[in-house]
C-alpha positions in Angstrom: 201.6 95.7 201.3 198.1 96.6 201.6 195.8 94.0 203.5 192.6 92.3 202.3 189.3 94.6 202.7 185.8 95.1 201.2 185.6 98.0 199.1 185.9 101.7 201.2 187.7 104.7 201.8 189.9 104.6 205.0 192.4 106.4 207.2 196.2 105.7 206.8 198.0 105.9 210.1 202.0 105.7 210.6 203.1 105.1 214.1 207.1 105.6 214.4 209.1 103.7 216.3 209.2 106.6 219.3 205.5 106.4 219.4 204.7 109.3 217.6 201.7 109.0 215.0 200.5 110.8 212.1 197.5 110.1 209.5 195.9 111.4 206.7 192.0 110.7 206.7 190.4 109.1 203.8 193.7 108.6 202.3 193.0 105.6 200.6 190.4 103.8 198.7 190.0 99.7 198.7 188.2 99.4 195.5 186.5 96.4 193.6 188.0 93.9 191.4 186.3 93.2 188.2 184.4 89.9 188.5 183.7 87.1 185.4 180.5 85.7 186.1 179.9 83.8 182.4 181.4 83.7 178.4 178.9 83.4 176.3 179.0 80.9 173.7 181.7 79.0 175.9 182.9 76.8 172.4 184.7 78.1 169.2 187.2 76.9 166.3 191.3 77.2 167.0 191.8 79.7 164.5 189.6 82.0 167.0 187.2 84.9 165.8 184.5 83.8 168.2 182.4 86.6 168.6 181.3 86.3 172.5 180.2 88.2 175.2 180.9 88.4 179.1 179.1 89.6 181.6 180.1 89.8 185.5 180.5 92.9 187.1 182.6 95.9 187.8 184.0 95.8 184.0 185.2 99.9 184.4 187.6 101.9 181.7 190.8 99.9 181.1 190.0 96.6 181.3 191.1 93.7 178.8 190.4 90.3 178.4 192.5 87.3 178.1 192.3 83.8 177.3 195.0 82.1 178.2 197.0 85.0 178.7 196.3 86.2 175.0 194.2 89.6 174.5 190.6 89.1 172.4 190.4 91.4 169.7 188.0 93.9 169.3 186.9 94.7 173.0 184.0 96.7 173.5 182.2 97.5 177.3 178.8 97.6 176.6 178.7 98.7 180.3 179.5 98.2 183.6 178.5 94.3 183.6 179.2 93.5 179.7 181.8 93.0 177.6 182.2 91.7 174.3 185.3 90.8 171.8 186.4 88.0 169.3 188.6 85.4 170.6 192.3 84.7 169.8 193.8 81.9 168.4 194.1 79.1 171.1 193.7 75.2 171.9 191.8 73.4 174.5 190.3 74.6 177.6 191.3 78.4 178.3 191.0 80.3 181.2 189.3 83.5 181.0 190.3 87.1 182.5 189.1 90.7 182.7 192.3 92.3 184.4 192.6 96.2 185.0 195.9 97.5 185.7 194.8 99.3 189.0 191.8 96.7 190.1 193.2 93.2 189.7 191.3 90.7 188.2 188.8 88.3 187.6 188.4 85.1 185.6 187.3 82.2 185.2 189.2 78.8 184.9 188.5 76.5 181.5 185.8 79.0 180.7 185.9 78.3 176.9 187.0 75.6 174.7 188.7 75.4 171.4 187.4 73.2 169.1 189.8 71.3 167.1 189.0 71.1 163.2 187.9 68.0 161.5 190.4 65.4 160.1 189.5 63.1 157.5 191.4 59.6 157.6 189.8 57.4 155.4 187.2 57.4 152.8 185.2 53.7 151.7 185.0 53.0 149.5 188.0 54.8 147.3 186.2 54.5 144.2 182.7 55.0 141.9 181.2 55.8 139.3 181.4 59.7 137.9 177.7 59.2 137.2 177.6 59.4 141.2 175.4 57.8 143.4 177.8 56.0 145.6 177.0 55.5 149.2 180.7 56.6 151.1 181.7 56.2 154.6 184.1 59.2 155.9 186.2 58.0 158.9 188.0 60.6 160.8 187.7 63.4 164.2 185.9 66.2 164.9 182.5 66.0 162.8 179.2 67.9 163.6 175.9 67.6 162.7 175.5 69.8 159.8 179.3 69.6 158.3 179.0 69.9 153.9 181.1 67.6 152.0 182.3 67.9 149.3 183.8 65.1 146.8 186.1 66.7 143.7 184.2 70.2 144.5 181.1 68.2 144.2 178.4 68.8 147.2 177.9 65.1 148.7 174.0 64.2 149.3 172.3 63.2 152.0 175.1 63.7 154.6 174.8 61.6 158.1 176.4 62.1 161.2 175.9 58.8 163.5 178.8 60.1 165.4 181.8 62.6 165.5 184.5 60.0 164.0 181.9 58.6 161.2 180.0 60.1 158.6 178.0 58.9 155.2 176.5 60.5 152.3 176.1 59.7 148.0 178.4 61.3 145.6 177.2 63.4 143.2 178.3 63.0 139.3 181.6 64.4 138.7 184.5 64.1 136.2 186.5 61.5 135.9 189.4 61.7 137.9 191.2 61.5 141.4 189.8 64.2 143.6 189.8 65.7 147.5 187.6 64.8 149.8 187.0 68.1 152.0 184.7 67.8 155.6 183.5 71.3 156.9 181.7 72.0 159.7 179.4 74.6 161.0 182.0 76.6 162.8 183.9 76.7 159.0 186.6 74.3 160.3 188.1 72.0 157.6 189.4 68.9 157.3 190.5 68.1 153.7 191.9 63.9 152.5 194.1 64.9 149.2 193.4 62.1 146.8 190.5 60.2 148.9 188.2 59.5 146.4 188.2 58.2 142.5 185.3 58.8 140.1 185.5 56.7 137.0 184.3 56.8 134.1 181.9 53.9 131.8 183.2 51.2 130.6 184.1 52.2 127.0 184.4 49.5 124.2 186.9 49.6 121.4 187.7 46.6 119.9 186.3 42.8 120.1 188.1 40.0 118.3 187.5 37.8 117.2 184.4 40.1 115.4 183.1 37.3 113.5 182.0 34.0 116.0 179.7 31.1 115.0 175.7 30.8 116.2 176.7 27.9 118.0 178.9 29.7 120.8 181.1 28.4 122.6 184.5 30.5 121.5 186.7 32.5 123.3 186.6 36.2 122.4 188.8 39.4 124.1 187.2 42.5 124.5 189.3 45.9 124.5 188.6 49.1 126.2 
């Protein structure tokens, strides 16, 4: 086994156990492992296809990336001290690796970290009015500033994000009916509540009885709609 050194060419001697020795100059190079300095952007969704780039140095022929142990697609070296590819699928913090067969490797520990996708638990209130116009509050994980929602495939107004477990916005009209309530964030994560919201319609009058009740008032009548 070969013992630590800084990168050079060097002798190799081998000294029997009679005392005789025999070398052969320069017959072996120490050379460089590749070294991670930085992965640029260091966040992404789970479902991976984060487009980033590393730099460090001595990224030669051969080398791959891993994060977490699992390659990123599309490698390219850009040179010597770049690399780029598109992340794998993965959760929480990974640890980051440009490995060459003959070189070693070097990483980084929890150098990027997967972003979990929003999840929608509750929507208040469940119910308004198709004409829309009604001020909701989305509880849940995981929202952003600048997540779209979108109530019955209907674009929600005025979205707020006072936090990443609350958000507010005003319906927009819709159909009667019983629809999805579907949070997506920037990084096209989604986070979908089957059935979270009802739009209903105006009241709708068919029949009032008795039709006929005196000036005077004062009688009990049912309406039906």
């Amino acid at each position: 086994t070969t013992p630590r050194a800084e990168p050079s060419t060097v002798d190799v001697w081998v000294e029997n156990p009679d005392g005789t020795i025999a070398g052969l100059a320069n017959g072996f190079s120490f050379v460089e492992s590749p070294r991670l300095d930085s992965v640029a952007p260091d966040t992404g969704p789970q479902a991976g296809g984060t487009a980033v780039v590393l730099r460090g140095r001595t990224f030669v022929d051969g080398v791959r990336v891993l994060f977490d142990g699992a390659p990123c697609r599309d490698l390219q070296r850009i040179s010597d001290a770049e690399l780029r590819c598109e992340t794998p699928p993965g959760r929480g913090l990974a640890d980051v690796a440009v490995v060459h067969e003959l070189r070693g490797e070097g990483s980084l520990e929890d150098a990027f970290s997967y972003v979990a996708p929003p999840r929608v638990d509750v929507v208040m209130p469940e119910t308004g009015t198709s004409e829309g116009g009604t001020e909701i509050v989305i509880v849940g994980t995981g929202f952003s500033d600048g997540a779209v929602v979108m109530v019955g495939g209907v674009e929600c107004l005025d979205v707020q994000v006072p936090d990443d477990t609350r958000m507010t916005c005003v319906t927009g009209a819709a159909e009667p009916g019983v629809v999805d309530v579907v949070v997506t964030n920037p990084d096209g994560q989604v986070g979908v509540l089957p059935g979270g919201f009802s739009f209903l319609g105006p009241p709708v009058v068919v029949l009032v009885r008795p039709r006929d009740i005196p000036i005077a008032g004062g009688l009990e009548v049912r309406v039906l709609g």
